[in-house]
N, C-alpha and C positions, 0 to 999 in steps of 0.2 A: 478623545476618549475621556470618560467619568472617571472619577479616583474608585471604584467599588472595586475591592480586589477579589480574586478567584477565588482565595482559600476560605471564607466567610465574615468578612466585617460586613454580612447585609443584615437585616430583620426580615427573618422567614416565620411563617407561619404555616410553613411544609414540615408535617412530622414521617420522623424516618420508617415510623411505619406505613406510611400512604401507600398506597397503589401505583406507580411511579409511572406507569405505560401512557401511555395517552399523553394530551394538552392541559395542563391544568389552568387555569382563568388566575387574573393578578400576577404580581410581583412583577410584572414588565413582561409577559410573556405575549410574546404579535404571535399570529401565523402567517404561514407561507399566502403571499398577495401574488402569487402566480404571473410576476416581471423577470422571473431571474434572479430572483435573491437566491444567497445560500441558503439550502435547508439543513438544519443538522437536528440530530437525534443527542441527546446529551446522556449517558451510560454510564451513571458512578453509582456507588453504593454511601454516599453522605447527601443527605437531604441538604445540607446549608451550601455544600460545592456547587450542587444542581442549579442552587436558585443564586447564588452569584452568578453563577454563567448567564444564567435568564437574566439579569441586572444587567449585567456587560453586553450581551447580544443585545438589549435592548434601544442601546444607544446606537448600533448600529444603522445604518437605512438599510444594507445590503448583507444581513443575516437575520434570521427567524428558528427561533426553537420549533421544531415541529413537535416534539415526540420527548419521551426521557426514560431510562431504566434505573434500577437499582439492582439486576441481577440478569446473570446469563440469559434464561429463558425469558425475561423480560425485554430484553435487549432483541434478543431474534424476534419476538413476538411485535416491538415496537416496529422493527424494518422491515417486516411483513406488511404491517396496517399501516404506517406512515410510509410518505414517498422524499426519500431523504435524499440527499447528496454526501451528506459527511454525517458520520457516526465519531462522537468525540467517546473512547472508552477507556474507561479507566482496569486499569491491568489488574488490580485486586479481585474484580469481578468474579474471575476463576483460575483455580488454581494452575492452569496452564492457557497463560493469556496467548501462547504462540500459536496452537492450535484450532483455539476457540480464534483470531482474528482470521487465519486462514479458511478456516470454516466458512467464516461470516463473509469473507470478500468471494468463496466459491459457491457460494449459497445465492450471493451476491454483487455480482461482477460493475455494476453499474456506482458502487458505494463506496465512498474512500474513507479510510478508517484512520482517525486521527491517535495515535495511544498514551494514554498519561501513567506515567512510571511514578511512584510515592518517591522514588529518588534513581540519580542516574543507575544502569546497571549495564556493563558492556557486554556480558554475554545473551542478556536480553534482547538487548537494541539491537545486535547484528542478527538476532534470531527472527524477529518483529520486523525490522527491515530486508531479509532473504525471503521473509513468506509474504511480502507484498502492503506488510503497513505502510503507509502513504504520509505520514506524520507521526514524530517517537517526538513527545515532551514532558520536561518532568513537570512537578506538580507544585513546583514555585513559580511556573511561567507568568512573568508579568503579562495583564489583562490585552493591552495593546501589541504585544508581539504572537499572543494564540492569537489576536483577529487577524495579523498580518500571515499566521500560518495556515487558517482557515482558506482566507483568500487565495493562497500562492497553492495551495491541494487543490481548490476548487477548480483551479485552473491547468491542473493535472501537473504540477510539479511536486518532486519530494520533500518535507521540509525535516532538517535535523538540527538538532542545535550543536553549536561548535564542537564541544566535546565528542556527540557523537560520528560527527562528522571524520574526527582525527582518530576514534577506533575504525570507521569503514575503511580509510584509506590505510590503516595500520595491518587489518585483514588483508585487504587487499595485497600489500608487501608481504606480506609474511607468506601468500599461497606463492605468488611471484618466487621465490625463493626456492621451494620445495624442487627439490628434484625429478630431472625431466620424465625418470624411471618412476616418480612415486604413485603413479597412479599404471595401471594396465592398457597398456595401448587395442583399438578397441578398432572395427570395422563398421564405417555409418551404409547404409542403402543410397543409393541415389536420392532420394525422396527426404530420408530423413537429413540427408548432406544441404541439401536445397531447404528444409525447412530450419536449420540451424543455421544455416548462411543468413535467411530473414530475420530471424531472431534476433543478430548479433546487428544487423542495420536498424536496429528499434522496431520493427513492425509489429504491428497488434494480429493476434490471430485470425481477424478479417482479413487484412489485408494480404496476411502468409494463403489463405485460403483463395484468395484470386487470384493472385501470383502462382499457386501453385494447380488453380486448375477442380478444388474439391471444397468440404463443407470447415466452417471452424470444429464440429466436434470432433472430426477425421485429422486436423491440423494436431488439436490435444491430443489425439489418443496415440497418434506420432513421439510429441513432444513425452510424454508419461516414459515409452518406450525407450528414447532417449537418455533422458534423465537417469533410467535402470540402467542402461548402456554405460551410462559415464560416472554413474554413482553422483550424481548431484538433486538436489533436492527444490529447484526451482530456477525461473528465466537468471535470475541475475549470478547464480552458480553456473550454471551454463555458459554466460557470456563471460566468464572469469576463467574458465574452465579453458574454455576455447581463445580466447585472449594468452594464455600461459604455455597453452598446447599447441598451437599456432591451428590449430584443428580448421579455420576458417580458408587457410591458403588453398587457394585449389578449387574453392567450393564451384566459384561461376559457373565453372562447366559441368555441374553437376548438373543436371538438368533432365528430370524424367520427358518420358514420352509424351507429347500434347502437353505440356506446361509450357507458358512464357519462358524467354530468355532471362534470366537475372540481370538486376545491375552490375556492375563489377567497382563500382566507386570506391568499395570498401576494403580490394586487394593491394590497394597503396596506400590506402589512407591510414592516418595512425588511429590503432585503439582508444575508444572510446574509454571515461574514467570510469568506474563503477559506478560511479553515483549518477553520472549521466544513463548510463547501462539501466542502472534499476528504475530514474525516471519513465525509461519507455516499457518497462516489464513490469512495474511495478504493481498494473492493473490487473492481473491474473498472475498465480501461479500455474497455471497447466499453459 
């Protein structure tokens, strides 16, 4: 790695008024050479952040800026016309960065969204992390540990930094906890008993949709129902939900008409941690 650090000791010649969408020419910016490199879109609202990043990717062999915002609709507008892998976003962007990332990963399912916080915040992070951000870092992260986070997203894992790590699993305890009565005991469908059993084994809504026989958007419009059902707001509340509520015993033999037989691997085996949980959900909210 180069010594050029994130937060700006480079010489930019990017003023913060620019147009920030698009590929701008200089400062070390490659494009995508179509081998597999990572592409990422870069989403901040400081022109000198931008172009250190551009500085640091550039050392890389295996990352390329494709793309850059400086604001919400820039930012969508970038992931539209560029073809990204990771969207690095900076949480300032808009005033509710929970919303606009879940937006952005439902808008765009194929995009892992990396989010930089101006400083830690733990009711953000778990909020950013239940709607499917795929990387929560703050905005001191040394240069060579965001390349190692970029890499470890691109390769469809979560990445957290320690601190936030010890609030998910603090969440985690504290639901664990709650009394058995604290939520309303609720009545699943066959169907939806079977699509929550998948869930809770990692499977992506393709694959709940062949196991169960129907389309991914019939799998979602399931899971939505769901969710209303149990009061929970996404896969990894679900899989926390049903982990506490033991809601998963039993499932195997749920099994609608004309659908495969389920595994049953998961009726003995121990629950998965959350942070594993949301690695496989972490790709969609619905």
């Amino acid at each position: 790695m180069g010594s050029t650090s994130v937060d700006g000791s480079v010489n930019t010649s990017v003023s913060a008024s620019a147009t920030a969408v698009g590929v701008e020419p200089g400062d070390g910016l490659q494009l995508d050479d179509g081998k597999g490199t990572i592409r990422v879109i870069v989403a901040d609202t400081q022109a000198i952040f931008r172009a250190g990043l551009r500085k640091i990717f550039a050392l890389e062999d295996d990352i390329r800026v494709v793309g850059q915002a400086e604001s919400l609709d820039q930012t969508v507008a970038a992931i539209q016309k560029f073809s990204a892998d990771i969207v690095i976003f900076e949480a300032a962007l808009t005033p509710n960065p929970v919303d606009a990332v879940s937006d952005l990963l439902r808008q765009n399912p194929g995009c892992h969204m990396v989010v930089v916080l101006q400083e830690p915040d733990q009711e953000m992070t778990l909020d950013l992390f239940r709607r499917g951000a795929h990387g929560i870092v703050s905005r001191e992260i040394e240069p060579e540990v965001l390349v190692e986070c970029l890499r470890k997203v691109a390769q469809g894992e979560p990445w957290l930094e320690s601190r936030a790590v010890a609030w998910v699993m603090q969440a985690y305890r504290t639901q664990g906890l709650r009394p058995a009565g604290s939520r309303p005991k609720v009545s699943l469908t066959p169907k939806e008993s079977l699509i929550v059993s998948c869930v809770t084994q990692g499977m992506k809504n393709k694959e709940i949709a062949l196991r169960v026989g129907t389309t991914e958007q019939v799998v979602k419009n399931y899971l939505r129902k769901v969710y209303d059902k149990l009061g929970v707001a996404d896969r990894l509340e679900l899989a926390l939900y049903c982990l506490n509520h033991r809601v998963v015993e039993g499932m195997a033999q749920a099994k609608p008409a004309g659908s495969a037989q389920p595994t049953n691997g998961h009726a003995t085996a121990a629950p998965e941690p959350p942070a594993a949980a949301a690695a496989s959900a972490s790709g969609s909210r619905s």
